[in-house]
MINU-463038 format. One record per residue (C-alpha): y, z, x. Coordinates in steps of 0.05 Angstrom, whole numbers, plus 5000, padded with zeros to 4 digits. Each point is the difference from the previous one (the first is absolute). Layout:
<<Y; Z; X>>
...
This chain:
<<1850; 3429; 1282>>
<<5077; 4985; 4987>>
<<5035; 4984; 5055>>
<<5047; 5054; 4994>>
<<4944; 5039; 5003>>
<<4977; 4964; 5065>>
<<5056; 5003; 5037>>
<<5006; 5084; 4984>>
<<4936; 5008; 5026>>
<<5024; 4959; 5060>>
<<5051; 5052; 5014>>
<<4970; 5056; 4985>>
<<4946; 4981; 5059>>
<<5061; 4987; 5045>>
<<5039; 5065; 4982>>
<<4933; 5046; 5003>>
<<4981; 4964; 5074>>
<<5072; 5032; 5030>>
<<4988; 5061; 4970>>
<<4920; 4997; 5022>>
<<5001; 4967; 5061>>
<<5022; 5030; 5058>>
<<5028; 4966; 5066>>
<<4941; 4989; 5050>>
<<4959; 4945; 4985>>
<<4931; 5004; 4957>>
<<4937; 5006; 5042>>
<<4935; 5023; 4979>>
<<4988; 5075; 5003>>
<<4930; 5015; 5035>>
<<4962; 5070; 4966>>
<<4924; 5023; 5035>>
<<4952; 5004; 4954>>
<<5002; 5081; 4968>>
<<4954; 5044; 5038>>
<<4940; 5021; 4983>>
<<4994; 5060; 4960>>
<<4941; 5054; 5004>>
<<4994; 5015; 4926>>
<<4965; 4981; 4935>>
<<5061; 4967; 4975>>
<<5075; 4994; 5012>>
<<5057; 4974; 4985>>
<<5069; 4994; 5018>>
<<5058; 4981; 4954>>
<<5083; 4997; 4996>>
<<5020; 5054; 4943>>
<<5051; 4958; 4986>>
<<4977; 4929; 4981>>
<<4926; 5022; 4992>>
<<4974; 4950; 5055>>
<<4943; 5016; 5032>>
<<5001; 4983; 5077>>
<<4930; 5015; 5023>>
<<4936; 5024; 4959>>
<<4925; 5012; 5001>>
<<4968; 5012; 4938>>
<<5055; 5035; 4971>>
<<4966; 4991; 4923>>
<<4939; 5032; 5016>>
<<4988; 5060; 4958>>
<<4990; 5055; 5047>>
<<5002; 5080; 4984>>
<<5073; 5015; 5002>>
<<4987; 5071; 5030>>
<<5067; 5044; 5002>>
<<5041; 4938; 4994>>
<<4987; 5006; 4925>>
<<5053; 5058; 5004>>
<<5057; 4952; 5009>>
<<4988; 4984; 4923>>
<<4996; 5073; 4982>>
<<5068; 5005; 5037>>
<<5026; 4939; 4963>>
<<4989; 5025; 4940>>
<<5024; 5079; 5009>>
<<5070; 4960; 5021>>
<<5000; 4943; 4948>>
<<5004; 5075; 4962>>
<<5044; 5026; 5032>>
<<5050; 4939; 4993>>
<<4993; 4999; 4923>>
<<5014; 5068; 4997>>
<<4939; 5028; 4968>>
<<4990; 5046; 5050>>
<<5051; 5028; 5067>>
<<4977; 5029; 5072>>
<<5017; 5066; 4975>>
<<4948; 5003; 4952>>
<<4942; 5046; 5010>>
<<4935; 4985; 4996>>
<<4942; 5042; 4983>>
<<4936; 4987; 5047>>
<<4937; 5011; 4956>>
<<4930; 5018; 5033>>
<<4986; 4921; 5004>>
<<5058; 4985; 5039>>
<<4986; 5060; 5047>>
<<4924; 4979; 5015>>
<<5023; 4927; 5020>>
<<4965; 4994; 5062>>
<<5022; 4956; 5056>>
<<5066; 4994; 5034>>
<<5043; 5059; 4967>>
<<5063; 5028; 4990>>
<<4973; 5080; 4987>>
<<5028; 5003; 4932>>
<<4971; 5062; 4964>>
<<4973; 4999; 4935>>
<<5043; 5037; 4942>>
<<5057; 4996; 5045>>
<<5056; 4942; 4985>>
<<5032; 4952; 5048>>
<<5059; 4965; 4996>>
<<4993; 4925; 4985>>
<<5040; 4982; 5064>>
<<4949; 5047; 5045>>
<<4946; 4957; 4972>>
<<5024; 4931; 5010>>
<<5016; 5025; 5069>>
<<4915; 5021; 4993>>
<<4984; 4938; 4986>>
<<5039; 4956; 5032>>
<<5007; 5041; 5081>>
<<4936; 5040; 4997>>
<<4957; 4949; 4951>>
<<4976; 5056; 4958>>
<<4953; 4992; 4953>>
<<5008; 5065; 4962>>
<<5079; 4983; 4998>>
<<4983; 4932; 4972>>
<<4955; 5033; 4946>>
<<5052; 5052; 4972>>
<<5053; 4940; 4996>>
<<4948; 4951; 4967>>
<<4996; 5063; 4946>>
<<5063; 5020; 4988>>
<<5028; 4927; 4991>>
<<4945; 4977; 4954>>
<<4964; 5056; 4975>>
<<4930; 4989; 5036>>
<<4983; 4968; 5069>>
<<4962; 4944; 4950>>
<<5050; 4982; 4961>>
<<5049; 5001; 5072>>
<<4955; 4949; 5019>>
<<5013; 4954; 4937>>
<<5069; 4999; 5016>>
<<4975; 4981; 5084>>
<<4966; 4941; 4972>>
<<5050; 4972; 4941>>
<<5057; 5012; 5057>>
<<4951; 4962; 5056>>
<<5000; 4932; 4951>>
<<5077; 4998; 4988>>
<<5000; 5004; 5079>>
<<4962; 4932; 5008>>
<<4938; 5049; 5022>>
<<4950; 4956; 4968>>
<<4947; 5022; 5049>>
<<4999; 5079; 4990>>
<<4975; 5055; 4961>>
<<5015; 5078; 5006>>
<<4953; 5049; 4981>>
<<5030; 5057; 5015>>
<<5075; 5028; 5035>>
<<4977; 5018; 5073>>
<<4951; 4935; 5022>>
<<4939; 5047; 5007>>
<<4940; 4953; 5005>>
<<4978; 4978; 4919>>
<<4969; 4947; 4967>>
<<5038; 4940; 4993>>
<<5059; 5016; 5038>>
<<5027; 4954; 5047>>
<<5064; 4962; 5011>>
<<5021; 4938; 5058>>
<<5049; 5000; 5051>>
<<5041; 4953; 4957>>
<<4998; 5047; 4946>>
<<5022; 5056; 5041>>
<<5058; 4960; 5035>>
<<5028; 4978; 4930>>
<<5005; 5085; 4978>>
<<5025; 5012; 5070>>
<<5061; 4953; 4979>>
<<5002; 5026; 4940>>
<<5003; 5069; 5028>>
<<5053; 4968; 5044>>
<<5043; 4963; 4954>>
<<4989; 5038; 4929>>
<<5021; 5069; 5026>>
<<5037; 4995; 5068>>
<<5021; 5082; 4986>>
<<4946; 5026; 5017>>
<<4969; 4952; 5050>>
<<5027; 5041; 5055>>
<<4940; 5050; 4987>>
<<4957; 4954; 5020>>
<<5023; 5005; 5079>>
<<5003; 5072; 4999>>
<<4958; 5026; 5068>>
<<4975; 5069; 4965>>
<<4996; 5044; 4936>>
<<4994; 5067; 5005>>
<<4969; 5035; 4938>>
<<4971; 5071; 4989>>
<<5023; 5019; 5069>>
<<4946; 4945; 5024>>
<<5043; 4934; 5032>>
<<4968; 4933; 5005>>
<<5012; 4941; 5032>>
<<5008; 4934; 4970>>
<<4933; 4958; 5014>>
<<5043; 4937; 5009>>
<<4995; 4994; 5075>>
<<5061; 4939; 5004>>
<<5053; 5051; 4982>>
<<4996; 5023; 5065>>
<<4988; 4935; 5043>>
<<5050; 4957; 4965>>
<<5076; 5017; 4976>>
<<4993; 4943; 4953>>
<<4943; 5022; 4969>>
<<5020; 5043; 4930>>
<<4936; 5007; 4963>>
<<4953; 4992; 4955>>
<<4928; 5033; 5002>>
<<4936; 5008; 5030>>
<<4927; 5011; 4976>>
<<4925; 5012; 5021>>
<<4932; 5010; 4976>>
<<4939; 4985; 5016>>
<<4995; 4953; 4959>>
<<5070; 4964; 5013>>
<<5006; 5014; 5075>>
<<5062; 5005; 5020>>
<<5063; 4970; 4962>>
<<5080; 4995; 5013>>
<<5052; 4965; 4953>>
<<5067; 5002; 5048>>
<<5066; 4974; 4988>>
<<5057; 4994; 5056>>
<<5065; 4968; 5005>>
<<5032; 4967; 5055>>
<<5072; 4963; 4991>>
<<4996; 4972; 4931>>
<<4931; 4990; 5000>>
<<4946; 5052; 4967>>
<<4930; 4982; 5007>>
<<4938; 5035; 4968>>
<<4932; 5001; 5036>>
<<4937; 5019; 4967>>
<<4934; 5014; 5029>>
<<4932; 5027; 4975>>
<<4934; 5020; 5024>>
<<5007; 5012; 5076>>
<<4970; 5044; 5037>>
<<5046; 5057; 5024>>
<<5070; 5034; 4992>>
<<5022; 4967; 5067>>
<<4968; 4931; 4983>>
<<5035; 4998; 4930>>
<<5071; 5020; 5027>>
<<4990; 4947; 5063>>
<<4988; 4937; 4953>>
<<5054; 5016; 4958>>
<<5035; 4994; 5056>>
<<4988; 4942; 5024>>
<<5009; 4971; 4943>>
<<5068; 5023; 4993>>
<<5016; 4992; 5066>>
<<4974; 4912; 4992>>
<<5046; 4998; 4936>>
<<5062; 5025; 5029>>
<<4991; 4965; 5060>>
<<4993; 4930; 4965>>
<<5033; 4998; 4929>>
<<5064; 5034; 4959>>
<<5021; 5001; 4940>>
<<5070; 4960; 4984>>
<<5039; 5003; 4936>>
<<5015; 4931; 4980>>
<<5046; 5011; 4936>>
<<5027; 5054; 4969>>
<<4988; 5019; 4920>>
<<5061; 4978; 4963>>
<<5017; 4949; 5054>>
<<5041; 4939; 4982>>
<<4953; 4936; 5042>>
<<5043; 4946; 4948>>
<<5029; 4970; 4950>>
<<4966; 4957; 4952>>
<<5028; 4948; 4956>>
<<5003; 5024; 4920>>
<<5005; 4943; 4946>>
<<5030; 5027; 4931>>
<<5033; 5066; 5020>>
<<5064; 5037; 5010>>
<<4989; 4991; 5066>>
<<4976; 4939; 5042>>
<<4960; 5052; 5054>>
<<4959; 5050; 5004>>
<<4983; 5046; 5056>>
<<4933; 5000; 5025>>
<<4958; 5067; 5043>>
<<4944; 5033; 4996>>
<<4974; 5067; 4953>>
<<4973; 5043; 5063>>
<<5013; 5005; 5072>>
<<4952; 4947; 5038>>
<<4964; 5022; 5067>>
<<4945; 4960; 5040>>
<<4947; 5017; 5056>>
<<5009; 4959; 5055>>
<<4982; 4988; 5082>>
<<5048; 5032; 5039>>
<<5048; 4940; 5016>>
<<4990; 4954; 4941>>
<<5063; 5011; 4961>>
<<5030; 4933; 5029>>
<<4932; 4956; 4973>>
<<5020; 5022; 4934>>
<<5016; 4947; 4944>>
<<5025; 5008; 4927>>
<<5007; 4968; 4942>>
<<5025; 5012; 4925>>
<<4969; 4950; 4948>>
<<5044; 5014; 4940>>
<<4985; 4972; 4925>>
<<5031; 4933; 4990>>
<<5034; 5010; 4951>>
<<5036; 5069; 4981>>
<<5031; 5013; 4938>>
<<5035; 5051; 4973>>
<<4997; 5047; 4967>>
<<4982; 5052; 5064>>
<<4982; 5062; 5010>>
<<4999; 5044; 5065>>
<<4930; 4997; 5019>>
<<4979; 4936; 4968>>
<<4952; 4968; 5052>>
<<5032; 4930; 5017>>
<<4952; 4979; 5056>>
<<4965; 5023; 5061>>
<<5010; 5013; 5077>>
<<4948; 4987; 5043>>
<<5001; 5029; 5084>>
<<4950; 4961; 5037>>
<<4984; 5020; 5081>>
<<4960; 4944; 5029>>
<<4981; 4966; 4934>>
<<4979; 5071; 4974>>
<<5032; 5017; 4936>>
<<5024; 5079; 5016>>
<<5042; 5014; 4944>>
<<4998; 4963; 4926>>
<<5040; 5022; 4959>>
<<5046; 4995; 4932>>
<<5075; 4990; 5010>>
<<5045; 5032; 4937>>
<<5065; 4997; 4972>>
<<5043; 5047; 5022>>
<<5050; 4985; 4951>>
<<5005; 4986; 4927>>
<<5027; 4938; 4963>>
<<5006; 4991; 4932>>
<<5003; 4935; 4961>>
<<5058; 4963; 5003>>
<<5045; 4975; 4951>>
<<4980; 4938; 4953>>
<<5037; 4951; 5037>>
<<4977; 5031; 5071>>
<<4928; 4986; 4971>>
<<5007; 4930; 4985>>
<<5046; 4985; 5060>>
<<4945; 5037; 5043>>
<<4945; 4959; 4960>>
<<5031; 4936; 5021>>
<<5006; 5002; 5079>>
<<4936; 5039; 5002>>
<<4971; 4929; 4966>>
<<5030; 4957; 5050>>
<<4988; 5043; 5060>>
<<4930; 4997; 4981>>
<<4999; 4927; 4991>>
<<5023; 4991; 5067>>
């Protein structure tokens, strides 16, 4: 590497420690080993940087049960947000729909319900007869509903599921991980953040008949704000929940244990452990000027240097200070630029761990110098690399 190049990569470690590094001194943060969970498999994961903090067989395929329905709600609101269908729609319920057995909402066959009663359905009350009218009126059939479940699952990352039908009724072949279901609870999360609020609604009342929402945690714990629960016989009992505490959000997934208390008291503690030992810190911000870099053969000798996307990490609860940067930039940059060229990389280490990796851009565009600034530029870029 140049030694220009050096030397900004020098700097940039010394300017990122004082805005890193806070006053007390470093000292190594101590974290208990997670607690032992009473379940098939969990896991336990920041929505915001994806890192997992604690898991147990969270890529076994297991029946999903009722959790399936947060992918029938997914895609009713993916709908909704492109428009091709509104919350005032009605929707008629056909004799299939109506015989859903299961957890229900008491929709009546050749009657029609609006589209935002349903998602309410599914969503509070889990029914499976509300999750069967919405599967046909947004794709014609429950089947071909359940194409669209399982082309949507693999643009999640959900490598490790397949739907069979809207509702997570026991079937052939259906199953899904706790991995799985924490990336669609982010999704859910992230994707449409409108109607996310339904999700830590206590009770629906439909058809004069009110029901409570199965997710126990809504009442137990302010920060808790959704997602869903499930059970079979087959699956046992199953919660995905999500809850936010300062700037951290955390999303716990559990399957296969072995009551409605049981589920709602590992989530819990899992939770409660994640909070208690790590948060989530924003290190830069998207559009963030870290430097300038050295340009050879442009209008302009520099070039400003950040990052395309906001840049959080998952860390112990008192480790911001053992924090340590560094940009490695190209050796040699050249114009012509343009905003969003990648010119090198930053790299956030804690402990020798490498947290963050990733590419630094322009921020600004150069164009080529003249013919002269060329040349000139040519010449002390030959000597400064001879010496």
């Amino acid at each position: 590497m140049a030694f220009n190049s050096i030397m900004r990569s020098f700097l940039l470690v010394l300017s990122l420690a004082t805005l890193l590094v806070g006053t007390a001194s470093a000292q190594s943060v101590l974290i208990p080993a997670p607690p032992q969970i009473a379940g098939s498999s969990w896991l336990l994961m920041d929505s915001k940087t994806g890192h997992i903090i604690m898991e147990h067989n969270s890529s076994e395929r297991l029946p999903p049960a009722s959790l399936t329905k947060m992918m029938t709600a997914y895609i009713v609101e993916r709908e909704l947000d492109e428009g091709r269908i509104a919350m005032t729609d009605m929707v008629p319920i056909s004799v299939k729909a109506w015989q859903t057995g299961g957890s229900r909402t008491f929709v009546q066959e050749g009657t029609q319900v609006s589209v935002e009663d349903l998602l309410k359905g599914v969503i509070i009350q889990s029914g499976n007869d509300a999750s069967v009218a919405l599967a046909e009126f947004v794709a014609g059939s429950e089947d071909a509903f359940v194409d669209i479940m399982n082309q949507q699952a693999r643009l999640l990352g959900m490598n490790n599921t397949n739907f069979q039908n809207s509702t997570g009724l026991p079937a052939p072949d259906q199953y899904s991980t706790a991995y799985d279901l924490a990336l669609l609870a982010e999704a859910i999360i992230e994707d449409y953040p409108e109607n996310y609020p339904l999700y830590a609604v206590k009770s629906f009342t439909f058809n004069n008949i009110r029901q409570p929402n199965r997710n126990s945690l809504l009442w137990r714990d302010d920060s808790v704000d959704g997602l869903k629960t499930g059970h079979t016989n087959e699956a046992g009992y199953c919660l995905v929940a999500s809850a936010k505490r300062d700037n951290t959000r955390l999303i716990a997934a559990v399957m296969g244990t072995s009551s409605a208390q049981v589920r709602a008291q590992e989530v819990q503690k899992m939770l409660n452990y994640g909070f208690r030992y790590y948060e989530t810190e924003r290190l830069f911000r998207a559009g963030q000027e870290l430097m300038d870099a050295r340009v050879w053969g442009g209008k302009s000798d520099q070039v400003s240097i950040g990052l395309a996307d906001d840049v959080h990490v998952t860390i112990p609860r008192g480790a911001k200070d053992q924090l340590e940067s560094v940009v490695d930039l190209d050796s040699v940059i050249k114009a012509p630029i343009k905003v969003g060229d990648e010119l090198g990389r930053i790299q956030v280490t804690l402990n020798g761990e490498v947290v963050v990796d990733k590419a630094v851009l322009a921020l600004t565009e150069v164009p080529e110098g003249g013919l002269f600034k060329r040349l000139w530029d040519a010449i002390k870029l030959f000597f400064v690399q001879l010496f």
